[in-house]
C-alpha positions as CSV (number, residue, x, y, z in Angstrom):
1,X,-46.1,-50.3,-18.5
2,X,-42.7,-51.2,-18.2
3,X,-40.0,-49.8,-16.2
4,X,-38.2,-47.6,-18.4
5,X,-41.5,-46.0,-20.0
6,X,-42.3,-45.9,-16.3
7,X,-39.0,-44.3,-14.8
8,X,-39.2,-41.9,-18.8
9,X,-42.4,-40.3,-17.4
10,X,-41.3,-40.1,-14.2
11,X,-38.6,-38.1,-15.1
12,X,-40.5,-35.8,-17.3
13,X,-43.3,-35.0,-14.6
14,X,-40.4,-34.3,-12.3
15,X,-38.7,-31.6,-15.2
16,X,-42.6,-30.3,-15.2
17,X,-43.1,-29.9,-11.6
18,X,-39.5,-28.0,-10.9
19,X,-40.2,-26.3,-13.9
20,X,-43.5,-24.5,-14.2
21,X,-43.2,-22.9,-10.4
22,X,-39.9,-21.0,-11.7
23,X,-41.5,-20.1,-15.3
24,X,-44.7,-18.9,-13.3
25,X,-43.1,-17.4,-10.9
26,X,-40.4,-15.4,-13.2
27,X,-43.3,-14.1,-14.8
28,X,-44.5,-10.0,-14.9
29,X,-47.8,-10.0,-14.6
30,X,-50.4,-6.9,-13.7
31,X,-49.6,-7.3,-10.5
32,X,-45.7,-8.1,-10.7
33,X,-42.5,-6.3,-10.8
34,X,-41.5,-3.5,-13.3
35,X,-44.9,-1.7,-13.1
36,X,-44.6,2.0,-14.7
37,X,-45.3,4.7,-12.2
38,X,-48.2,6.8,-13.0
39,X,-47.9,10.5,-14.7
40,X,-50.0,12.9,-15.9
41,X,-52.4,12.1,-13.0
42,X,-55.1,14.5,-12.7
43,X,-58.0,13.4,-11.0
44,X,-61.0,13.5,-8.3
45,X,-62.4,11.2,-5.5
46,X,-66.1,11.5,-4.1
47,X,-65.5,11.2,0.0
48,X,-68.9,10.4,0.3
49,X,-68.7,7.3,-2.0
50,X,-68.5,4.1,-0.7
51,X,-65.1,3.4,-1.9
52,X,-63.7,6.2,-0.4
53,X,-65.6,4.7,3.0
54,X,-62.1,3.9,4.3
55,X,-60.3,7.9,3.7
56,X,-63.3,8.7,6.8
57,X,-60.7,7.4,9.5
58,X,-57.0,8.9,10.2
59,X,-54.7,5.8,8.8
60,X,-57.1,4.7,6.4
61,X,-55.9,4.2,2.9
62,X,-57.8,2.9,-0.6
63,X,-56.3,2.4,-3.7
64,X,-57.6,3.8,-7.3
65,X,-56.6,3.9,-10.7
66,X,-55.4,7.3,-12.4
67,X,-56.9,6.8,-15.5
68,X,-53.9,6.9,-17.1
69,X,-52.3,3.7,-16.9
70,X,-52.7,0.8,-19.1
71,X,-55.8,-1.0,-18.6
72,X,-57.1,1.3,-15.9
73,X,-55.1,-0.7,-13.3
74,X,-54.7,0.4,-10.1
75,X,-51.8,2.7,-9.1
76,X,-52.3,5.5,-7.0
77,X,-52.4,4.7,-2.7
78,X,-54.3,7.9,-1.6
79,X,-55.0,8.3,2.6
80,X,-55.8,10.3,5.8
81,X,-53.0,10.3,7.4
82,X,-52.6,10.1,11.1
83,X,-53.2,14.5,11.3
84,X,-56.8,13.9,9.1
85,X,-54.5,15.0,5.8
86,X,-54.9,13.3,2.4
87,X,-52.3,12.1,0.6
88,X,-51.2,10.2,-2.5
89,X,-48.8,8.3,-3.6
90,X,-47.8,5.9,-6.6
91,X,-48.9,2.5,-5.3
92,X,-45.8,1.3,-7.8
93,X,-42.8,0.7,-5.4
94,X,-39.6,2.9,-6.4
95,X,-37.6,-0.2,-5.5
96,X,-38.9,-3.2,-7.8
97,X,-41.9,-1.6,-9.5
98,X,-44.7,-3.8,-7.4
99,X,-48.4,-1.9,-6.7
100,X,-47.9,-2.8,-3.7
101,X,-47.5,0.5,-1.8
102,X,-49.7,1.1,1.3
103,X,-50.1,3.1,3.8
104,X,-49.3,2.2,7.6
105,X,-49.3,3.8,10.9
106,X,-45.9,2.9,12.3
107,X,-43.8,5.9,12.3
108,X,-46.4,8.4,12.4
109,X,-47.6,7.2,8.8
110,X,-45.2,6.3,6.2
111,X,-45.8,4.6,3.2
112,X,-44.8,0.7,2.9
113,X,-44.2,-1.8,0.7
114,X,-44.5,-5.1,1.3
115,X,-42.7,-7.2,-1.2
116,X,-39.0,-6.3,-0.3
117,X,-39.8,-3.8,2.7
118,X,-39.5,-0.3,1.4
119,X,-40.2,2.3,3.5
120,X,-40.7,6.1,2.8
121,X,-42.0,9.5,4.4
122,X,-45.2,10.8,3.3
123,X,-42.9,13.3,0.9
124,X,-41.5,10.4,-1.1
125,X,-38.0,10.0,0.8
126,X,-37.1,6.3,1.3
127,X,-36.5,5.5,5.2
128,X,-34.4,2.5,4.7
129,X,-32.4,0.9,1.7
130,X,-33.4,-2.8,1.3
131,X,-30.7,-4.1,-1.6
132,X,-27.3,-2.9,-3.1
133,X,-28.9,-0.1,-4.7
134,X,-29.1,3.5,-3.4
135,X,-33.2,3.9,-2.4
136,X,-35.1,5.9,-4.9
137,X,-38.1,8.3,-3.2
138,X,-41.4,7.3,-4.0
139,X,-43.9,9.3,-6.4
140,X,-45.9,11.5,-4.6
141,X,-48.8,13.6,-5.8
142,X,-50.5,17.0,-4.8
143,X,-54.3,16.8,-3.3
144,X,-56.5,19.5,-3.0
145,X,-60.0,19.2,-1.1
146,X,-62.5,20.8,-2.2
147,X,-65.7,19.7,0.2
148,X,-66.5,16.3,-0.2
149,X,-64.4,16.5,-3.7
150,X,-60.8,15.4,-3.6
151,X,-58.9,16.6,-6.7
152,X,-55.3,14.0,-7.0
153,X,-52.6,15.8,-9.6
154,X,-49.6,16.5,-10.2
C-alpha cells in the first residue's frame, strides 16, 4: 500500500470512529429521551405474583407497562413507599422524557431520575430544577388495593 492510500484510509477510519459514537449516541431509541408519558392508564397488579415480589418490602419499587403505550414498553414506576403505601408514577421523566424514574429512600421516598437528577415528591412536585427550565411535576397515578389486587388509574 502506499502512503497516501495509506494516510486516505487512515483518515476515513478516523471520520468513522469520531463519527458513529455522536450519530449513536444522538439517537432516540426505546429507552432514550422524548418518551411520551402514559394516559389513559387503567390497570391491575397481582401482589402475590412474582414480579410484584419486590412491592412486599417498604422502598421497594418494579416497573410495568400500562398497556397503553407503544409496543407495551415499560412506563409506569409503582412502589411501597417507606409508610407500606403504593404508589405510581410515570417512569417517563418530566424533565427530558427518559423511563428512567425510580423510586428511592432518601428523603422519606421520592421519586428519582437518574439521567439529569430530577427529583420529585411522591405527589408529582419536582424537588429541585436541574437546567434553565422551570421543573415540570411528574405524572402520578391513583391506586386502589383491593386484597392482593392493586388496581393503577387515573
Amino acid at each position: 500500500m502506499e502512503r497516501k492510500d495509506f494516510l486516505r484510509s487512515l483518515g476515513a477510519g478516523a471520520a468513522f470512529a469520531l463519527t458513529f459514537p455522536c450519530v449513536n449516541g444522538c439517537s432516540k431509541d426505546a429507552e432514550g429521551g422524548d418518551r411520551i408519558i402514559p394516559s389513559g392508564v387503567d390497570f391491575t397488579i397481582d401482589l402475590a405474583s412474582s414480579k410484584a415480589a419486590a412491592l412486599a418490602n417498604n422502598g421497594g419499587f418494579i416497573e410495568v407497562a400500562s398497556n397503553v403505550a407503544e409496543n407495551d414498553l415499560t412506563d409506569i414506576v409503582v412502589a411501597r413507599n417507606l409508610e407500606g403505601n403504593l404508589v405510581a408514577a410515570s417512569l417517563i421523566c418530566s424533565h427530558k422524557g427518559y423511563a428512567e424514574v425510580e423510586f428511592v429512600s432518601q428523603d422519606n421516598g421520592i421519586f428519582y431520575c437518574d439521567v439529569h437528577g430530577s427529583r420529585f415528591e411522591q405527589d408529582g412536585t419536582p424537588l429541585n430544577q436541574v437546567d434553565s427550565n422551570p421543573a415540570k411535576a411528574l405524572k402520578v397515578f391513583n391506586t386502589e388495593l383491593n386484597g392482593d389486587t392493586l388496581r393503577v388509574f387515573e
